[in-house]
C-alpha positions as CSV (number, residue, x, y, z in Angstrom):
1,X,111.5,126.5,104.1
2,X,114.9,128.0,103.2
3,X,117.8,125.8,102.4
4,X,119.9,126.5,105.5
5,X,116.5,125.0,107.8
6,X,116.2,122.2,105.3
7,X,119.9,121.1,105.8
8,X,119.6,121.3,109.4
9,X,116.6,118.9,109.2
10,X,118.7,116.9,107.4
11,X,121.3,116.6,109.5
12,X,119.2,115.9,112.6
13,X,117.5,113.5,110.7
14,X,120.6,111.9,109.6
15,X,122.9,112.4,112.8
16,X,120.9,111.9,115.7
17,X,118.6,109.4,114.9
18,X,119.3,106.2,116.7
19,X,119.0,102.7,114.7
20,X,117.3,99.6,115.7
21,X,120.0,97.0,115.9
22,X,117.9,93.9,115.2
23,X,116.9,95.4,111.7
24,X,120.4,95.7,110.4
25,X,121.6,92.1,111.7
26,X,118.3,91.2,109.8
27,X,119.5,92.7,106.4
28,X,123.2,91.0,106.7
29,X,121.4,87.8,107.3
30,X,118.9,88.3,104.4
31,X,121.6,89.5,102.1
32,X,123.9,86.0,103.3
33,X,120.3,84.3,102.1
34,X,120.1,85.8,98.9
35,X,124.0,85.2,98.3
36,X,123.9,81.5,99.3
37,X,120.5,80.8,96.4
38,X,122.7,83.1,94.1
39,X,125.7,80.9,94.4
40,X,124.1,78.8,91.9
41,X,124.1,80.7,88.6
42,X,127.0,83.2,90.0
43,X,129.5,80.2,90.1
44,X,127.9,79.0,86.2
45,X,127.0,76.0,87.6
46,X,123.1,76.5,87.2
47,X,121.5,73.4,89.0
48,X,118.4,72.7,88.4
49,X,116.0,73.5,91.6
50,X,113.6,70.0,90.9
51,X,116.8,67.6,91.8
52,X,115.2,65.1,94.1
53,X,113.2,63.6,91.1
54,X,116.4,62.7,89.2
55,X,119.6,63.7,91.5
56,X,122.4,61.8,92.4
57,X,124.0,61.3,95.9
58,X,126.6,63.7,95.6
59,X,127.8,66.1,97.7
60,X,126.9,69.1,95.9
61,X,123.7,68.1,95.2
62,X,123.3,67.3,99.4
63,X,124.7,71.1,100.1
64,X,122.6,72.3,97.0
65,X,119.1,71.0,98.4
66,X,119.7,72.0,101.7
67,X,120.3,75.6,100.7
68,X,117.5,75.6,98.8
69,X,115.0,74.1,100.9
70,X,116.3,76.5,103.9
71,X,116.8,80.1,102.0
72,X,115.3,79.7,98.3
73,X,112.2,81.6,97.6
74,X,112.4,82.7,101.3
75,X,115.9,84.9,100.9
76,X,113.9,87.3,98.9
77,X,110.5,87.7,100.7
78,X,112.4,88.3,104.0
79,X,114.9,91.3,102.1
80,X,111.7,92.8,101.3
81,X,109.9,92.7,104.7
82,X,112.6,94.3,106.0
83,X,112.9,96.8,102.8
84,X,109.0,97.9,103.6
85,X,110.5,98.6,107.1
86,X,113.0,101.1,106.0
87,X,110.3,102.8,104.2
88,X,108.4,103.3,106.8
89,X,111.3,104.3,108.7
90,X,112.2,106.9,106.2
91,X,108.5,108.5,105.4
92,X,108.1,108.9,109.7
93,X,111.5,110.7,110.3
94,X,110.2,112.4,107.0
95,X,107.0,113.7,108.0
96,X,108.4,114.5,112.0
97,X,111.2,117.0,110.1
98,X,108.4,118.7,108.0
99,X,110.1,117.8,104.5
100,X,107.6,116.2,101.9
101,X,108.3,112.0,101.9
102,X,107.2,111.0,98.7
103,X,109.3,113.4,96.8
104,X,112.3,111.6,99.0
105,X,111.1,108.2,98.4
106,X,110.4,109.1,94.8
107,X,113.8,110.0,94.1
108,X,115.3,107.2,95.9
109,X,113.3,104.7,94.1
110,X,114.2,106.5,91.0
111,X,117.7,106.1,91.5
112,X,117.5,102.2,92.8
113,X,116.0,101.6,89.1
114,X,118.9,103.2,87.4
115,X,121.3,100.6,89.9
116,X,119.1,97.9,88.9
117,X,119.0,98.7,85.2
118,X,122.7,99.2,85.1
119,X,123.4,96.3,87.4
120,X,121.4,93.8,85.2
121,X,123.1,95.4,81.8
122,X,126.5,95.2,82.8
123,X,127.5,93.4,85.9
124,X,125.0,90.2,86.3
125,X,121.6,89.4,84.7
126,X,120.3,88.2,88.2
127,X,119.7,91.5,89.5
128,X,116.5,92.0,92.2
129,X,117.3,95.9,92.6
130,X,115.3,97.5,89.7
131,X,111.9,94.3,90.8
132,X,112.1,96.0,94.4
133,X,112.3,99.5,93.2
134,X,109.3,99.3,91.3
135,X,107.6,97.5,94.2
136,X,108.6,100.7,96.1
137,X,107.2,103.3,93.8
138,X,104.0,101.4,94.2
139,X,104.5,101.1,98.0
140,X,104.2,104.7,98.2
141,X,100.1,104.9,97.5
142,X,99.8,102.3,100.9
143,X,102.7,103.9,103.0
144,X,101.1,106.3,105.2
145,X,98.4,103.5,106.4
146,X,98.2,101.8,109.8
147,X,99.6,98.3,110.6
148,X,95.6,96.9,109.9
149,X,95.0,98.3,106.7
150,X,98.3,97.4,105.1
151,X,98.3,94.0,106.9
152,X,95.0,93.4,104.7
153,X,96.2,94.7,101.7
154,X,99.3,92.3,101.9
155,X,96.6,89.3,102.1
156,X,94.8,91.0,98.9
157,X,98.3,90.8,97.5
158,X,98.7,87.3,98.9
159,X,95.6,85.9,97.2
160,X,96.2,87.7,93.6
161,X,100.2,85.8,93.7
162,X,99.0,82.2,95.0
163,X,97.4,79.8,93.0
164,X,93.7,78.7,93.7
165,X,93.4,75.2,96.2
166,X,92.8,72.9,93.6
167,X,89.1,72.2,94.2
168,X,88.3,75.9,93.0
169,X,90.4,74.5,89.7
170,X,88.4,71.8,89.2
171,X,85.4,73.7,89.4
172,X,86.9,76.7,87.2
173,X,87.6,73.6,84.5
174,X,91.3,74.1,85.6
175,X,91.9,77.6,85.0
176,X,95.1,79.5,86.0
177,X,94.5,81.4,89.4
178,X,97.6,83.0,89.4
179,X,96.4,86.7,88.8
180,X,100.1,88.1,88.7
181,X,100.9,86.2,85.6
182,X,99.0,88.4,83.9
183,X,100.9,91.4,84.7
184,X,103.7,90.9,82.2
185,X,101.0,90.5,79.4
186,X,100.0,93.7,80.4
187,X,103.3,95.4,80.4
188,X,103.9,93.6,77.0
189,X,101.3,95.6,76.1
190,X,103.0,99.2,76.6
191,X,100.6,101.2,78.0
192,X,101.6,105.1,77.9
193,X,102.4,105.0,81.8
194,X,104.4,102.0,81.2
195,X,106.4,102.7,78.5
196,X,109.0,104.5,80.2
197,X,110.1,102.1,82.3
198,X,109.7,99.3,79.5
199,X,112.1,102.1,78.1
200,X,114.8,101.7,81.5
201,X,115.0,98.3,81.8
202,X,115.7,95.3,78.9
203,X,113.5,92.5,80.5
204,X,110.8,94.9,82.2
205,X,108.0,93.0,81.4
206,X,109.4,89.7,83.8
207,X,110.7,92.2,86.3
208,X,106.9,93.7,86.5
209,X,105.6,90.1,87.4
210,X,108.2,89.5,89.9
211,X,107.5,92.7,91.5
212,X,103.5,92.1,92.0
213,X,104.0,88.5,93.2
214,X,106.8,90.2,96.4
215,X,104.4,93.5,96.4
216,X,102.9,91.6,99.9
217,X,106.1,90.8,101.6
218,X,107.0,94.5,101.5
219,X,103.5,95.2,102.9
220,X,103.6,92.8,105.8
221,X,107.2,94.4,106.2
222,X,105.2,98.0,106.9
223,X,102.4,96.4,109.0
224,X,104.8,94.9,111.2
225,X,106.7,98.0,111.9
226,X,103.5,99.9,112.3
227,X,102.2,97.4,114.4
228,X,105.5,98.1,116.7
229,X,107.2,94.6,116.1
230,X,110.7,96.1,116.5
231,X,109.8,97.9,119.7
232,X,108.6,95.4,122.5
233,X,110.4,93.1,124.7
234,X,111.1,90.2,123.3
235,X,111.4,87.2,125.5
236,X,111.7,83.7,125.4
237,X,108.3,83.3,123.3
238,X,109.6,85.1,120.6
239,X,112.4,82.5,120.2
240,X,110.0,79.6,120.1
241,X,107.2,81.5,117.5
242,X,110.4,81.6,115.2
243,X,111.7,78.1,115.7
244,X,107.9,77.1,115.2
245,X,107.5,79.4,111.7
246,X,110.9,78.3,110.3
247,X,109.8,74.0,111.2
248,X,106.5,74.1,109.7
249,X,108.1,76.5,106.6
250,X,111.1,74.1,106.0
251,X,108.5,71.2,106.4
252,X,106.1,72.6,103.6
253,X,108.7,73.7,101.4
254,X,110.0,70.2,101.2
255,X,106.7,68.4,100.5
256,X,106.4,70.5,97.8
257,X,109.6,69.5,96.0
258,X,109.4,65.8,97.4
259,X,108.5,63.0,95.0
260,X,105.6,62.8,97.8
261,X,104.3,66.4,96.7
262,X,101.0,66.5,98.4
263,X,100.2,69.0,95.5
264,X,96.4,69.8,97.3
265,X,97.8,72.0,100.0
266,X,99.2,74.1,97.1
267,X,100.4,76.7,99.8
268,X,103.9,77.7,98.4
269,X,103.5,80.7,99.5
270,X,102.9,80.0,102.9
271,X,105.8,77.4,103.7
272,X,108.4,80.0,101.9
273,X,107.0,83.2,103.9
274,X,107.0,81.5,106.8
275,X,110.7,80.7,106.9
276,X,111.1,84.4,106.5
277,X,109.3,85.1,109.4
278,X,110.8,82.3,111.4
279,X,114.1,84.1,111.0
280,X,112.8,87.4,111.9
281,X,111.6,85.9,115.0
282,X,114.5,84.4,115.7
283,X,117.1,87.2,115.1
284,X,114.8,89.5,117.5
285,X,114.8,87.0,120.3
286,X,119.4,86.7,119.6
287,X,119.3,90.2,119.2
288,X,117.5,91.1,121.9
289,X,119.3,88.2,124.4
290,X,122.5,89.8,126.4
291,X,124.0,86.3,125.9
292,X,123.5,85.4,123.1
293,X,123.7,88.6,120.9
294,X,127.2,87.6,119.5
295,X,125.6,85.1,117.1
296,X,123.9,87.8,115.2
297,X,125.9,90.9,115.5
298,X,128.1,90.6,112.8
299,X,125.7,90.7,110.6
300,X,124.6,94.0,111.2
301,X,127.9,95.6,109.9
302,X,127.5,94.1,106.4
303,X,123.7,94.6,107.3
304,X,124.5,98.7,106.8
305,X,126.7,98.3,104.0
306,X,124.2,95.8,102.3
307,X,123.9,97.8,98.9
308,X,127.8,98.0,98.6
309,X,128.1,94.5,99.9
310,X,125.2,93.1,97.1
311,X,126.8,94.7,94.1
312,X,130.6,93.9,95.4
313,X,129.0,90.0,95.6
314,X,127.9,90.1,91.6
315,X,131.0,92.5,91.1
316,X,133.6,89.3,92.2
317,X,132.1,86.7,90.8
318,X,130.6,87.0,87.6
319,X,134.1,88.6,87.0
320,X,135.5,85.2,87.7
321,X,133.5,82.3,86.7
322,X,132.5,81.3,83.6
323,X,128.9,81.2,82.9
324,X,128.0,83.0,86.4
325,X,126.5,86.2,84.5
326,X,125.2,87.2,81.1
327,X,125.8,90.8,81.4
328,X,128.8,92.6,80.0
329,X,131.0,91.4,83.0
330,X,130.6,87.8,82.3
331,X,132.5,88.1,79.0
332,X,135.9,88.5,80.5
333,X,135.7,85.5,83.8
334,X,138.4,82.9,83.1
335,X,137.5,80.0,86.1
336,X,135.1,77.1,84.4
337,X,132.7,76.7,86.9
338,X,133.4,73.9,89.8
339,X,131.6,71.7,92.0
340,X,128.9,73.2,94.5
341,X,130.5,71.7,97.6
342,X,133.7,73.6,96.7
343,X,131.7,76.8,95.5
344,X,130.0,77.0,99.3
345,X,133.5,77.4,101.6
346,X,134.6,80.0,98.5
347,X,131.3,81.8,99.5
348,X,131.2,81.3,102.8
349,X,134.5,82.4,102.6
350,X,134.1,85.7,100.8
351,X,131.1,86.4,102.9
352,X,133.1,86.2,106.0
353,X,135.7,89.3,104.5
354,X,132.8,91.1,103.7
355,X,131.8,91.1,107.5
356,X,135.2,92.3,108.2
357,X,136.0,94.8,105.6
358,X,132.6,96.2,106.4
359,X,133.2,96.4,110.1
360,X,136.6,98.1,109.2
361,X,135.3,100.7,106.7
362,X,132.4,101.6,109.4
363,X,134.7,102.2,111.8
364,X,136.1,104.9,109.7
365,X,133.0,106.3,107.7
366,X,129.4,106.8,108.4
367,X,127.8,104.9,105.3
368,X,129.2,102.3,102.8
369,X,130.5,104.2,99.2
370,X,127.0,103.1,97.4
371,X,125.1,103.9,100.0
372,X,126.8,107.4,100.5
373,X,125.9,108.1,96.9
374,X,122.3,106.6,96.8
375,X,121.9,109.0,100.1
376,X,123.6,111.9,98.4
377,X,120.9,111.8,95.8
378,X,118.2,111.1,97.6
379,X,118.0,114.1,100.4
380,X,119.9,116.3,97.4
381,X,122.9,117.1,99.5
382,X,126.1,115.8,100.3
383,X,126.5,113.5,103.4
384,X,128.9,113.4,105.5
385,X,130.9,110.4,105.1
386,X,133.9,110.1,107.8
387,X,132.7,109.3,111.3
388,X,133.3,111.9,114.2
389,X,135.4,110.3,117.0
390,X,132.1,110.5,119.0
391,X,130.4,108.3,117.2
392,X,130.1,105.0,117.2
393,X,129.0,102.4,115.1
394,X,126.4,101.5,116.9
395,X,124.9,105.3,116.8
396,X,124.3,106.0,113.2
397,X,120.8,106.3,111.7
398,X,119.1,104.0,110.1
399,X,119.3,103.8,106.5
């Protein structure tokens, strides 16, 4: 194929492709998630997550356990449903423009772990980027599967991460279940295919656990857009499936960290998923809804800026206060950390001018300035970045 037919695939690819609304408003959400658990070691404050054994009745610790309970452990599985989706999305308008997916997906994976590495070294040591990279290099040997086969393989990934019901410990004389925590032993290890990526990253051997415990949210992510989730109508049932999913996940989650932990369900996994998937449900029933579509649309301008938008996050406020980061940037903040129920507004706040700026710079240019580069080196060609003044926001691909 020569260059000049590989550009115009490109450009039809890129150009003409419509987006699916719902799944941006669905990133901006799940990057506000991630943002609002991050809040606690961005502002240095570091609160510890078991506080209703010991906490006091302040405010911070009311606004602290109710973000937790809500969004932790659940902001991250429901980023990388919807980061499965997009590489699905990718490898199909791949494969329908002739050009080989995996070296694409390769490359862009590649790069994500050089954003990650250099993220976690010199802006803030909470970094997820290079953990779902590397769950994306793996996600390439399920990625041309149907919605069944990489719906089953999430539940094989499911029952490797979860522990064992406690009557299989008692019979197994108490042995760990958890499979994944065996992972970073491995990597400790440094086998030959391993070592160059012990190599990239500082702290690859944590970063490999945490990537095989959220390898099944990205898979579920895949089966659901292979099984056409983003596609159908959806009514008034959808709504109620999400409300369900997020009651019953907010309910679990809480008798776990409750003094009343009724520790022989032992389903953490469950409770946290299912608030992801109680928002998904939700946002495709707002999004979908004439009337009510307002609530959610902001979301999908920082939703297509949500690279840009994650870094700028990390950028500000390890920057700022002290304590909120451990990489490079941390050494020159100047603002002692405050209280939590002052930190939220700030990050509500700051949130809220990342929705506009966003909406602003997309009114002006196709992608966001990280996202334009992260494309650039992908597809190995230079995008192009200001917006006709035919198109519309609302028109762009899906990246």
């Amino acid at each position: 194929m020569s260059s000049s037919l590989l550009k115009s695939d490109l450009q039809k690819l890129h150009l003409h492709t419509g987006r699916i609304t719902a799944l941006d408003q669905l990133r901006g959400f799940a990057l506000l998630a991630i943002f609002l658990v991050n809040l606690n070691r961005l502002g240095g404050i570091n609160k510890d997550t078991m506080f209703w054994t010991y906490s006091s009745f302040s405010l911070s610790d009311r606004f602290f356990e109710v973000i937790y309970i809500i969004f932790g452990n659940s902001s991250r599985p429901l980023f990388a449903f919807m980061f499965g989706i997009t590489m699905v999305i990718m490898y199909d308008h791949a494969v329908q423009r002739h050009i080989n997916p995996y070296l694409i997906l390769f490359r862009r994976m590649l790069i994500l772990l050089l954003i990650g590495t250099a993220h976690y070294v010199w802006i803030w040591d909470g970094d997820i980027l290079f953990m779902y990279a590397m769950d994306g290099l793996m996600l390439l040997l399920f990625i041309s599967m149907s919605a069944w086969p990489l719906f089953l393989f999430g539940l094989l990934a499911v029952s490797l991460s979860q522990p064992a019901p406690v009557p299989v410990s008692v019979f197994v004389d108490g042995m760990d279940m958890e499979l994944w925590t065996y992972f970073p032993y491995l990597a400790a290890k440094s086998p030959w295919f391993l070592k160059p990526l012990i190599w990239l990253h500082p702290d690859f051997s944590f970063e490999f656990g945490n990537a095989m415990q959220h390898l099944s949210f990205f898979l579920f992510g895949m089966s659901a857009y292979r099984a056409k989730l983003f596609h159908f109508r959806h009514g008034i049932l959808t709504g109620i499936i999400g409300v369900s999913l997020l009651i019953i996940g907010i309910w679990g989650k809480y008798q776990i960290f409750s003094p009343y932990n009724f520790e022989w369900l032992n389903l953490s996994l469950f409770w946290e998923f299912s608030v992801s998937i109680g928002f998904v449900f939700i946002f495709l029933f707002l999004s979908s809804s004439g009337r009510l579509s307002w609530m959610v649309q902001p979301f999908a301008w920082i939703g297509r800026m949500s690279l840009t938008n994650y870094l700028l996050q990390s950028v500000v406020f390890s920057s700022i206060f002290v304590g909120g980061s451990m990489a490079l940037l941390g050494k020159i903040s100047f603002v002692p950390p405050i209280p939590f129920a002052a930190l939220v507004p700030i990050g509500l706040f700051f949130f809220a001018l990342q929705i506009g700026l966003s909406k602003l710079w997309l009114q002006h240019f196709a992608y966001g300035p990280v996202e334009w580069l992260w494309r650039a080196g992908t597809y190995w060609n230079i995008p192009q970045m200001r917006r006709r003044r035919s198109e519309t926001a609302d028109s762009r691909p899906h990246t």
